[in-house]
GUFIVO-978248 format. One record per residue (C-alpha): residue number from 1; residue in one letter; x, y, z. Coordinates in Angstrom, 2 decimals. Layout:
residues N
NUM | a | X | Y | Z
...
end
This chain:
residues 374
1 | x | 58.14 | 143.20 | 182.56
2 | x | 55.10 | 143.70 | 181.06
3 | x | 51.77 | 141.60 | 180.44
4 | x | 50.44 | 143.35 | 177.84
5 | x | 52.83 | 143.97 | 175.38
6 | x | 54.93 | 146.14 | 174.33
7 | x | 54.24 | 149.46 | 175.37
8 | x | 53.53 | 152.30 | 173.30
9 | x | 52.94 | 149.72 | 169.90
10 | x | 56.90 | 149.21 | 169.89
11 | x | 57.77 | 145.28 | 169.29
12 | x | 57.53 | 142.68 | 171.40
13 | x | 61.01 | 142.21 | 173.10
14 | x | 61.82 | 138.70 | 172.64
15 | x | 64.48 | 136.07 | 174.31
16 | x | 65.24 | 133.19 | 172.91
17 | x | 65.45 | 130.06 | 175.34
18 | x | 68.01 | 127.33 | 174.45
19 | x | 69.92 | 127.48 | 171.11
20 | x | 70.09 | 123.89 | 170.10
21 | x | 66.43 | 123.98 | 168.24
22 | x | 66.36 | 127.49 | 169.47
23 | x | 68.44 | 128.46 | 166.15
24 | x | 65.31 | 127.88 | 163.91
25 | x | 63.47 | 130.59 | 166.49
26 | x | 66.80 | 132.89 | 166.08
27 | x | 66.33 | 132.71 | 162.52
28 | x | 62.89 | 133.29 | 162.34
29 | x | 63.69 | 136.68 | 164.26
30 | x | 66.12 | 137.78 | 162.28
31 | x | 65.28 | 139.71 | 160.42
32 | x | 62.63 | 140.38 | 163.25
33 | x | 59.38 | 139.64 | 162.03
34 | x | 56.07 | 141.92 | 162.61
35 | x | 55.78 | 142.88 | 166.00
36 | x | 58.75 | 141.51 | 167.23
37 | x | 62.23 | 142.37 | 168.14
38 | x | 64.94 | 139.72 | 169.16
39 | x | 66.35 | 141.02 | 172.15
40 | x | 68.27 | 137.74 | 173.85
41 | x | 69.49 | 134.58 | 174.29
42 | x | 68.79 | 132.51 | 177.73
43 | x | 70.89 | 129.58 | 178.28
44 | x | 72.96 | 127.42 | 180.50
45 | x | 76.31 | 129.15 | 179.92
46 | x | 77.85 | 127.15 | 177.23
47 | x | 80.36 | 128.34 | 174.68
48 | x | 78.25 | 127.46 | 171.81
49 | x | 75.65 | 129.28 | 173.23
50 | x | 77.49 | 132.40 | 174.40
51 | x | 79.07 | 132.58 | 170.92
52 | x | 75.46 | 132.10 | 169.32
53 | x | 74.32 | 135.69 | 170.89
54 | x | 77.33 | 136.89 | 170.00
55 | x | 76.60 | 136.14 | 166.09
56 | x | 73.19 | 137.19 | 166.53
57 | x | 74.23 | 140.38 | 167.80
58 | x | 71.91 | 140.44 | 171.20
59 | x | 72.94 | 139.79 | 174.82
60 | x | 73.52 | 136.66 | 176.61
61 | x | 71.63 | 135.56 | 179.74
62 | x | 72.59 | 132.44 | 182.00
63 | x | 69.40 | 133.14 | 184.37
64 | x | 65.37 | 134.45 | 184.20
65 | x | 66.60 | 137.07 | 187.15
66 | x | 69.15 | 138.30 | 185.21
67 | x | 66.32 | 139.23 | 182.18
68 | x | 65.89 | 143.53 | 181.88
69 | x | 62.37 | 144.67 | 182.73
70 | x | 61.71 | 145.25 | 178.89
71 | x | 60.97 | 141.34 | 177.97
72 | x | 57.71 | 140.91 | 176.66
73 | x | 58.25 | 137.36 | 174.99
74 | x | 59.79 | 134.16 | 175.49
75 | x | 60.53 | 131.30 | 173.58
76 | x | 61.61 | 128.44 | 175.27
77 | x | 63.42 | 126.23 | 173.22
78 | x | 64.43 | 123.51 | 175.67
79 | x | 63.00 | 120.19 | 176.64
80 | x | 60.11 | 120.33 | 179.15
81 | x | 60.12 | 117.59 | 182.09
82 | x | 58.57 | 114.82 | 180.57
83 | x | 61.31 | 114.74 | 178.63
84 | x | 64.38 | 115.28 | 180.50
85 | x | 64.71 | 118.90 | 180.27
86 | x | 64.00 | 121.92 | 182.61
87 | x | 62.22 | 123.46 | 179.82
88 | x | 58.63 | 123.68 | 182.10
89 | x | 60.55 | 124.94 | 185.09
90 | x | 62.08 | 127.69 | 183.09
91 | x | 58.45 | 128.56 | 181.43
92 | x | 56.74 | 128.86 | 184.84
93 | x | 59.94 | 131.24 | 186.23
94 | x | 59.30 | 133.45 | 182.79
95 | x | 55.19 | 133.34 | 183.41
96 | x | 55.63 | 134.39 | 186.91
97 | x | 57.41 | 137.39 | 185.46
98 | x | 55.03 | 138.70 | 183.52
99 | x | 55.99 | 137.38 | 180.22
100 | x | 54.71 | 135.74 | 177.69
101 | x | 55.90 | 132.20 | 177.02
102 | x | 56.05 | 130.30 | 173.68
103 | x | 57.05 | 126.94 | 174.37
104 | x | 58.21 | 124.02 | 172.06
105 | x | 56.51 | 121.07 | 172.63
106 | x | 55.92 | 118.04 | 174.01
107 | x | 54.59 | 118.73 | 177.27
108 | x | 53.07 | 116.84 | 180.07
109 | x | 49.95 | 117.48 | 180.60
110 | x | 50.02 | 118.81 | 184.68
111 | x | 53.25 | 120.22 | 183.08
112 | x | 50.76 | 122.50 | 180.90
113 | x | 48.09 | 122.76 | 183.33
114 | x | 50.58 | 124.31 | 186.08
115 | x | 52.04 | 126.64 | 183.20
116 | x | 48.31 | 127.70 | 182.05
117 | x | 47.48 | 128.57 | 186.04
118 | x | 50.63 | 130.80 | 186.49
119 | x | 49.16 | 132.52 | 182.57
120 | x | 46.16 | 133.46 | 183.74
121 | x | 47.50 | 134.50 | 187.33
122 | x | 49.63 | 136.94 | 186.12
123 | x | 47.81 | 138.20 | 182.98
124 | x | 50.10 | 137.03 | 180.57
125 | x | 49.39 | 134.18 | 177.10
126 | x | 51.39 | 131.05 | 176.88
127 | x | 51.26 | 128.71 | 174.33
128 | x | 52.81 | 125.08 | 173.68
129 | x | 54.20 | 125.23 | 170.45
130 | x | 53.31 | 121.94 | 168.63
131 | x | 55.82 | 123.48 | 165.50
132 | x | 54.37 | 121.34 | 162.23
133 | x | 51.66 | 122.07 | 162.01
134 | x | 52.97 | 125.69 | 160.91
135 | x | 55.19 | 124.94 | 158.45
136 | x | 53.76 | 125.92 | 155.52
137 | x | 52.99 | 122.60 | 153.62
138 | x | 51.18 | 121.34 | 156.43
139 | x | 49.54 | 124.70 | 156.30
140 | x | 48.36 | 123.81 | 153.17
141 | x | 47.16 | 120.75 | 153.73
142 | x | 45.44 | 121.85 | 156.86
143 | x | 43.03 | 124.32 | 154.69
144 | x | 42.84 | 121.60 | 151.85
145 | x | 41.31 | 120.07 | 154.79
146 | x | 39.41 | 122.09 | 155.61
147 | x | 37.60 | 122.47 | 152.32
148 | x | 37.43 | 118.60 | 151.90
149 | x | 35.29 | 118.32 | 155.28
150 | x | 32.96 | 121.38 | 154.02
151 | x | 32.25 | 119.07 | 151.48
152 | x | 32.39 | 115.50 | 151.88
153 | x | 32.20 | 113.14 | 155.67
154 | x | 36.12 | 112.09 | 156.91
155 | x | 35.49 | 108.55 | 156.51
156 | x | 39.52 | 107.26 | 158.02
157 | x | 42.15 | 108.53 | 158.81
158 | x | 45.47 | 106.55 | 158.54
159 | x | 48.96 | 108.26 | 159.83
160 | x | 52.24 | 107.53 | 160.54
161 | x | 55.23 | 109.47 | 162.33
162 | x | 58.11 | 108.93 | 164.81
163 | x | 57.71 | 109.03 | 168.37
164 | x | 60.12 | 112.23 | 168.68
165 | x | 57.15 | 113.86 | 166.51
166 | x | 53.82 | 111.97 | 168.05
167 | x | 52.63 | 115.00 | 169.46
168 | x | 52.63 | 117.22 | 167.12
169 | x | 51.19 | 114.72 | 164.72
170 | x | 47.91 | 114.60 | 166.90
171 | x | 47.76 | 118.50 | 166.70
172 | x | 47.97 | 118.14 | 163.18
173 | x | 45.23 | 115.75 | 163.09
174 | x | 42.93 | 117.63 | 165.13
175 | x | 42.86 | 120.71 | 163.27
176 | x | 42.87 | 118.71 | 159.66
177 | x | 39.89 | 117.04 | 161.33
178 | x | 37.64 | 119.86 | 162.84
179 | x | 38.87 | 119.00 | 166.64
180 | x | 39.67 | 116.57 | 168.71
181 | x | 37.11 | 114.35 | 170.60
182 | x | 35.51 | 112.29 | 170.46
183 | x | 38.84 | 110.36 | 170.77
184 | x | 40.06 | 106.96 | 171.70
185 | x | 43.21 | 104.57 | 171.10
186 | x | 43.56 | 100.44 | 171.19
187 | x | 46.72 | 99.06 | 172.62
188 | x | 49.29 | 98.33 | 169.81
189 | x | 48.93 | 95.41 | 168.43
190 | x | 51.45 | 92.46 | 169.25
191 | x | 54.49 | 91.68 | 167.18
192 | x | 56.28 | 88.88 | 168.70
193 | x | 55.22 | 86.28 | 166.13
194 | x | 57.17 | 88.40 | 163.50
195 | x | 60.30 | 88.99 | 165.44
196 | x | 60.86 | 85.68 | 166.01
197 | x | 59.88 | 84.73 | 162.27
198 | x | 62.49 | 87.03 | 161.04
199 | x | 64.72 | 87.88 | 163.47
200 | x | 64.44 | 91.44 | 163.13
201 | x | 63.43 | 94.51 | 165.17
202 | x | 60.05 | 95.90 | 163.71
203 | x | 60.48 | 99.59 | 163.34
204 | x | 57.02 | 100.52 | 163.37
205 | x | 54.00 | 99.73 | 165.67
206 | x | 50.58 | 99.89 | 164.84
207 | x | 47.34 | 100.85 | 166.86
208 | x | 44.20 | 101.84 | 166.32
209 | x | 41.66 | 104.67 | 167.36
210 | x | 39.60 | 107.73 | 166.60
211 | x | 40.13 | 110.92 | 166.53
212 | x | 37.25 | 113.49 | 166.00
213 | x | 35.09 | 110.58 | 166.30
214 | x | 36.81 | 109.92 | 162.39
215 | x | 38.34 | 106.00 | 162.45
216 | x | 42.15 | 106.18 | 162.88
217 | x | 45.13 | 103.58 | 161.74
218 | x | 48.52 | 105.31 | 163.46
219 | x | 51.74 | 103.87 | 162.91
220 | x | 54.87 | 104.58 | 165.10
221 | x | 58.09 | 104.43 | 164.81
222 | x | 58.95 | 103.73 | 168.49
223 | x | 62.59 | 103.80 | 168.38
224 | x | 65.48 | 105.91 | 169.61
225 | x | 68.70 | 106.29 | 169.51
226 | x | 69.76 | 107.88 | 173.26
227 | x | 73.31 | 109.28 | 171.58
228 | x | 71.93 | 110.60 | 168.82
229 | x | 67.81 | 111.48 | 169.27
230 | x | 67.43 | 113.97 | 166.71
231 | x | 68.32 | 111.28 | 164.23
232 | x | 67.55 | 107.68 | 162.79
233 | x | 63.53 | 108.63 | 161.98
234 | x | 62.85 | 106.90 | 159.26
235 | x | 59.92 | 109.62 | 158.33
236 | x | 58.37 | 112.84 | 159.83
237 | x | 54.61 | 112.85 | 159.68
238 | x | 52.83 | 111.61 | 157.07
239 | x | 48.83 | 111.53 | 157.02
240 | x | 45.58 | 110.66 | 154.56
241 | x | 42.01 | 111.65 | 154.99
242 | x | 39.53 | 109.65 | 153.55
243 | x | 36.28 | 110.53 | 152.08
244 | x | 33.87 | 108.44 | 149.61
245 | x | 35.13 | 111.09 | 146.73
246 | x | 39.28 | 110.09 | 147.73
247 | x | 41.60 | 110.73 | 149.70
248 | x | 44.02 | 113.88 | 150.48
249 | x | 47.45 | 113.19 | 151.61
250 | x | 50.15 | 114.96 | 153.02
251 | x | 53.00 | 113.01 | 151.78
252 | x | 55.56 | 114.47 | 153.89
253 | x | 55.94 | 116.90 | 156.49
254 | x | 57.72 | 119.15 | 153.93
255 | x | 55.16 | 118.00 | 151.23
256 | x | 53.81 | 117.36 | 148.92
257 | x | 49.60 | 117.40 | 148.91
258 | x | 48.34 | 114.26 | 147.29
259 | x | 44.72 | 114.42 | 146.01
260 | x | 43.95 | 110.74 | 145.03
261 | x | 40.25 | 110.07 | 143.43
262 | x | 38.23 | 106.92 | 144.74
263 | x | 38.04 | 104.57 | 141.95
264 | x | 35.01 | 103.54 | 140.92
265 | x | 33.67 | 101.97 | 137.46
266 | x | 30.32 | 101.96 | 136.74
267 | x | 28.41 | 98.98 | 135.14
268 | x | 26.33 | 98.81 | 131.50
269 | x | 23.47 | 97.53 | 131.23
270 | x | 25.00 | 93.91 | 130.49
271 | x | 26.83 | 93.95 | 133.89
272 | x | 30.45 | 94.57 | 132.06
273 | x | 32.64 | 97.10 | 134.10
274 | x | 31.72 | 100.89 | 131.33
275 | x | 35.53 | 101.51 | 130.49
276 | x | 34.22 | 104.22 | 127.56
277 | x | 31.27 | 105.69 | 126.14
278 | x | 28.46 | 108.01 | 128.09
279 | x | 29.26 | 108.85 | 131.46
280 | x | 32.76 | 107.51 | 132.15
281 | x | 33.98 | 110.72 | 132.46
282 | x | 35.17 | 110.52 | 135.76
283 | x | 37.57 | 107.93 | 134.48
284 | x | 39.70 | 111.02 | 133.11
285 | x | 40.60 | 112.16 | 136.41
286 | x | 44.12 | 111.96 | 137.06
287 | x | 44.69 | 109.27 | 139.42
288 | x | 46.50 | 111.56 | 141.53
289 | x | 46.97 | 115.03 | 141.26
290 | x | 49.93 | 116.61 | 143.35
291 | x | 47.88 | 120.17 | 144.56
292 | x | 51.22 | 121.49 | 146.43
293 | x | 53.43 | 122.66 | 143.87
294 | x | 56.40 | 124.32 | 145.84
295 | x | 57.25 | 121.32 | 147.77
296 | x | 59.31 | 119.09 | 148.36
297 | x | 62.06 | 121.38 | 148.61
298 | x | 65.94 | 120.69 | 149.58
299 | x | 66.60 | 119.69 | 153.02
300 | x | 68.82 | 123.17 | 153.41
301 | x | 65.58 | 124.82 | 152.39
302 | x | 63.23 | 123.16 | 155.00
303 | x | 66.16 | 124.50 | 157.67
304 | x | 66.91 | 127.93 | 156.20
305 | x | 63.77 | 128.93 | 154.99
306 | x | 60.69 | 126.48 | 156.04
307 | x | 61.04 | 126.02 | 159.16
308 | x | 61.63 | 129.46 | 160.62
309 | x | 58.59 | 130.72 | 158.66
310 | x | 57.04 | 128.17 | 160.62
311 | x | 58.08 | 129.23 | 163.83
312 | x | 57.33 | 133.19 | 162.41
313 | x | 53.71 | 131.68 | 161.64
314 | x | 53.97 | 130.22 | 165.23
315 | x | 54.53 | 133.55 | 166.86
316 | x | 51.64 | 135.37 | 165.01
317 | x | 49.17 | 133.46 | 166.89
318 | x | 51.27 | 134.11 | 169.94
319 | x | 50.59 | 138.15 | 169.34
320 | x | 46.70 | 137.39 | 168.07
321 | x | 46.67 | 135.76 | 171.51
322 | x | 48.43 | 139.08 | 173.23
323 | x | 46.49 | 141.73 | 171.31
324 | x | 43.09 | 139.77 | 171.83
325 | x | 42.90 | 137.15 | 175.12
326 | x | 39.34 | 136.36 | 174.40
327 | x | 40.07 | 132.77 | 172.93
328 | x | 42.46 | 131.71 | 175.41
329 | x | 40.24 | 129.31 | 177.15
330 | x | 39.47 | 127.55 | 174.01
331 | x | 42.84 | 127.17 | 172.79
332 | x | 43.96 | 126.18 | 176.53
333 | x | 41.37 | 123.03 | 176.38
334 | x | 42.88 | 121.82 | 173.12
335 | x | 46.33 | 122.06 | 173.92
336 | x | 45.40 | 120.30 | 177.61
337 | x | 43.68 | 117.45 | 175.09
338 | x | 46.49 | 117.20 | 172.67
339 | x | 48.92 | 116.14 | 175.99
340 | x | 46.65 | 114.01 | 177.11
341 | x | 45.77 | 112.26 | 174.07
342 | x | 49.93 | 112.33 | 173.43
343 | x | 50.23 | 110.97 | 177.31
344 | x | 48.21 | 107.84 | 176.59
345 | x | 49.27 | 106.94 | 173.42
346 | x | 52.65 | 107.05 | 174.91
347 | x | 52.12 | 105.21 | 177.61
348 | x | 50.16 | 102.37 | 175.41
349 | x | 53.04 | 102.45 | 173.06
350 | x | 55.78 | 102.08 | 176.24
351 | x | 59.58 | 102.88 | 176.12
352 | x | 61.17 | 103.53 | 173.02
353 | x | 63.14 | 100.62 | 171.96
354 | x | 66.51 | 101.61 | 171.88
355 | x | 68.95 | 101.70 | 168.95
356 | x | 72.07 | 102.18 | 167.35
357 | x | 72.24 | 104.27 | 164.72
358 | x | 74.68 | 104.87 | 161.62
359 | x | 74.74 | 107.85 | 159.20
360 | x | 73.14 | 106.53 | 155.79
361 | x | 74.77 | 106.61 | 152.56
362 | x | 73.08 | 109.16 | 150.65
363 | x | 71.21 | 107.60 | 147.42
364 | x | 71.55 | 109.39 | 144.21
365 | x | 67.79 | 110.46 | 142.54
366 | x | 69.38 | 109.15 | 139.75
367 | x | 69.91 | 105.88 | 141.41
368 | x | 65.91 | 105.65 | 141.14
369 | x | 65.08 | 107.40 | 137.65
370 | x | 67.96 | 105.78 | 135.13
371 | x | 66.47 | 102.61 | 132.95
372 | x | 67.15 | 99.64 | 134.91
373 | x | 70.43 | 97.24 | 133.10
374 | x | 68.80 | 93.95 | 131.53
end
């Protein structure tokens, strides 16, 4: 192994860790991006998995011992501790190699602490992978963001997600917000009155905070389905900021980028509300402008295309990291926040409430846009 790359500027060797959500990381190294060269597949020994290095053309490990000396990079693509998985165990094993470890997120935060120890020990970078916030229209509502707070004050924020994707959400928020702290959450508030008015599960829960010291409203879908957890979400991420001139909005996780104007109407002289005339120009703004033009795209495009640029994105920063170390303490800090601002909203949110769900019947576009029968 080796801790500081690959040797002699060839690519960084890289394994790939699970191959469940581990096929979006296959895909984004194949072709092999800048810098990097697939050059495995870790897993538990499972057909599927065996036959998925055999269609990616690289060799097939069952154990970190059984890894060639060449490995530079490793993504682990399998869930960490606090969720069920070995995924933290396997990172440490890599790190106390001497490689580099890219994990998918969420992690527990003495879960990241112990991993970010065994880094720095052995003069290697690892990085918790939050995901979403590099697919590329969150990317482009991130620097939207950006440019917003360089010219106006965040006055809200107001979010919503499912738990699967809670953590990354709060990654997404701090960086569309400048950072992180100060931060704070409220306990959600109660819903018993409207279960028993209605009879009916609530899907989503709703708490308040800060985040950045910017006012927060976060809703949650705290549901799961144990049989089928990847599914049953009834949204991704979606997330406004708030400023006196309007608000930007990320629709979707897949976009688009919402710019929506504050409305405001100023008054004649006689009181009345100035509807036309000298300086109602700003009632020609469009009410809402969409800024991201590419998205939304076809769910087959968000798997095929968005969301192993994302992970491509992802492992950029990973090499920054490798080829200059200097801001690894900073970046450390933020992920350590991130899991512990994940960890309490968690545990103020409690257990998932747990579901059954059913595939939905798909609903036609045109279902929506066709004239309406008297």
């Amino acid at each position: 192994m080796t801790a500081s790359g690959g040797p002699n500027g060839r690519p960084l060797r890289t394994v790939v860790c699970g191959t469940v959500f581990g096929r979006f990381y296959l895909d984004a190294l194949r072709p092999s991006p800048p810098g990097f060269e697939l050059a495995g597949v870790l897993a538990s020994g499972s057909a599927r998995s065996r036959a998925c290095a055999e269609e990616y053309g690289v060799p097939y490990y069952t154990g970190v011992d059984q890894l060639p000396d060449d490995i530079d990079v490793a993504c682990v693509v399998v869930r960490s501790a606090v969720a069920g998985g070995a995924g933290s165990e396997l990172a440490r094993a890599l790190l106390a190699r001497g490689v580099h470890v890219l994990q998918e997120q969420p992690a527990h935060p003495d879960e990241l602490a112990a991993c970010l120890r065994l880094a720095r020990a052995h003069g290697v970078q690892y990085r918790l992978n939050s995901f979403y916030p590099h697919v590329a229209p969150v990317r482009s509502f991130l620097t939207r963001a950006r440019t917003l707070r360089s010219l106006r004050e965040s006055l809200y924020a107001d979010a919503a997600c499912s738990s699967q994707v809670l953590f990354p959400l709060l990654d997404i928020l701090g960086r569309a917000l400048g950072g992180l702290g100060p931060w704070a959450f409220a306990d959600p508030a109660p819903v018993p009155a409207v279960r028993a008015a209605t009879g009916a599960a609530v899907p989503f829960r709703l708490l308040h905070g800060a985040v950045a010291g910017v006012p927060l409203t976060l809703r949650v879908q705290n549901q799961l389905d144990p049989g089928d957890p990847d599914n049953h979400a009834h949204l991704l991420h979606r997330v406004t900021l708030g400023t006196d001139a309007g608000a930007l909005t990320l629709a979707d996780t897949h976009g688009p980028v919402l710019w929506s104007p504050r409305l405001h109407v100023r008054r004649d002289p006689g009181g009345r509300l100035a509807l036309d005339g000298p300086d109602t120009e700003p009632l020609d703004q469009l009410s809402t402008a969409v800024l991201d033009f590419e998205s939304p795209r076809s769910f087959r495009h968000t798997f095929a295309a968005l969301w192993p640029d994302g992970v491509r994105h992802a492992l950029a920063e990973l090499k920054a990291a490798v080829d200059d170390p200097r801001g690894r303490s900073a970046d450390a800090q933020y992920s350590l926040t991130v899991s512990r601002m994940w960890l309490d909203l968690t545990t103020r949110l409690g257990r998932p409430e747990l579901i059954t769900g059913s595939a939905p019947s798909p609903l036609a576009l045109s279902a929506l846009t066709l004239e309406a029968s008297p």
